[in-house]
C-alpha positions in Angstrom: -79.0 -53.6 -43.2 -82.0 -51.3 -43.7 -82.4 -49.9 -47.0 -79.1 -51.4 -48.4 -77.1 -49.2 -45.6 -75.4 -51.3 -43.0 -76.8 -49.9 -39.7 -75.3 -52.9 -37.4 -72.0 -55.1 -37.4 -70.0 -56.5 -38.3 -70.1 -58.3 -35.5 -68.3 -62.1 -34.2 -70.4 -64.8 -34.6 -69.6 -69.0 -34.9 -71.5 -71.2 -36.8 -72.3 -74.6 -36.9 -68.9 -77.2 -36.8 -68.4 -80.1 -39.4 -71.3 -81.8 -39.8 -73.8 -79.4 -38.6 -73.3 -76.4 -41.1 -75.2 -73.2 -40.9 -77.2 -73.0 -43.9 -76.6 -70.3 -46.4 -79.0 -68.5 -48.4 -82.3 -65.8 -47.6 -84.4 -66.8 -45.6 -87.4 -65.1 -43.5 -87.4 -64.6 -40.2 -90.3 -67.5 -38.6 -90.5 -66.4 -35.4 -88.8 -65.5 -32.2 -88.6 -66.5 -28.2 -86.2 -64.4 -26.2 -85.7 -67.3 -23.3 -85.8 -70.3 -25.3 -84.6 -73.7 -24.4 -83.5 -76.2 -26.9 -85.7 -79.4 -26.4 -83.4 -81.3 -28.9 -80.4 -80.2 -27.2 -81.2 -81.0 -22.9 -82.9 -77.8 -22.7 -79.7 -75.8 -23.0 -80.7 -72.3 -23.6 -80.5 -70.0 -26.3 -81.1 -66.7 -25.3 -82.7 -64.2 -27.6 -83.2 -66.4 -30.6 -84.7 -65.3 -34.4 -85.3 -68.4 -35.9 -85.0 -68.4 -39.5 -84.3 -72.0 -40.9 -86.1 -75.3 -40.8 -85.0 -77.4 -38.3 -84.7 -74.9 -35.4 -81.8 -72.7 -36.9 -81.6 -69.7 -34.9 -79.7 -66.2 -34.4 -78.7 -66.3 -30.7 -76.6 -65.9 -27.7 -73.9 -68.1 -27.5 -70.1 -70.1 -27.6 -68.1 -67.3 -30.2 -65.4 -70.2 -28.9 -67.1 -73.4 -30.1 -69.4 -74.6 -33.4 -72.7 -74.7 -32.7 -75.5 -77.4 -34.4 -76.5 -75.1 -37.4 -77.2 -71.8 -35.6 -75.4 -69.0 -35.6 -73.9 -67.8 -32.1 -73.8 -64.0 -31.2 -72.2 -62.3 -28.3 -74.7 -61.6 -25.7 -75.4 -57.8 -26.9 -75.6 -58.5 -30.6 -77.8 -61.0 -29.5 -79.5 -58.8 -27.9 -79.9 -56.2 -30.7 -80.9 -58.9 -33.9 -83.9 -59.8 -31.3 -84.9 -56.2 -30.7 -84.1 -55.5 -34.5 -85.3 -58.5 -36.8 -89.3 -58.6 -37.2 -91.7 -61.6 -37.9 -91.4 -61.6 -42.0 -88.0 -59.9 -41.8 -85.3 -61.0 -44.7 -82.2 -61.9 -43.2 -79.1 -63.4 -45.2 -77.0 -65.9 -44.3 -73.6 -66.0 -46.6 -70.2 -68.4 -46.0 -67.6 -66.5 -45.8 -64.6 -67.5 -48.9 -61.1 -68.4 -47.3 -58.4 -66.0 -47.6 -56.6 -66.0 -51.3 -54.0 -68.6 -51.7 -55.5 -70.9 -49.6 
């Protein structure tokens, strides 16, 4: 969002499984590393990441099939267009999303 307009998405994402929940909230975009490596996780990579969270939580390329450990996975492009669009200092917003009425 820019200015309260939506300007990108929605767009398929998967968060972090059981146990490793994405948290929710606003946060600030830290910083960003377009070919980063997880050192906590055997150096798998994370491809265009905007890290917002404590703890390493990140927007970035990855699984939309499988939970990550608290980031949030985008497709490669969408990916690709958070990195080019989210600035050091940025707000970004992390919300859960409620399950479907009469659940």
């Amino acid at each position: 969002m820019r200015g309260g307009e939506v300007v990108f998405g929605p767009v398929p994402i998967m968060s972090g499984k059981p146990g490793h929940e994405t948290p929710v909230g606003k946060f600030r975009v830290a910083w960003k590393d377009q070919e980063h490596y997880s050192s906590e996780f055997a150096g798998m990579p994370m491809p265009n990441s905007v890290f917002f969270a404590a703890g390493g939580i990140a927007f970035h390329a990855g699984s939309l099939d499988e939970g990550s450990h608290g980031c949030v996975h985008l497709s490669d492009a969408a990916s690709l267009t958070f990195f080019e669009s989210l600035k050091v200092g940025d707000s970004v917003e992390v919300q859960a999303l409620s399950a479907p009425a009469g659940r």
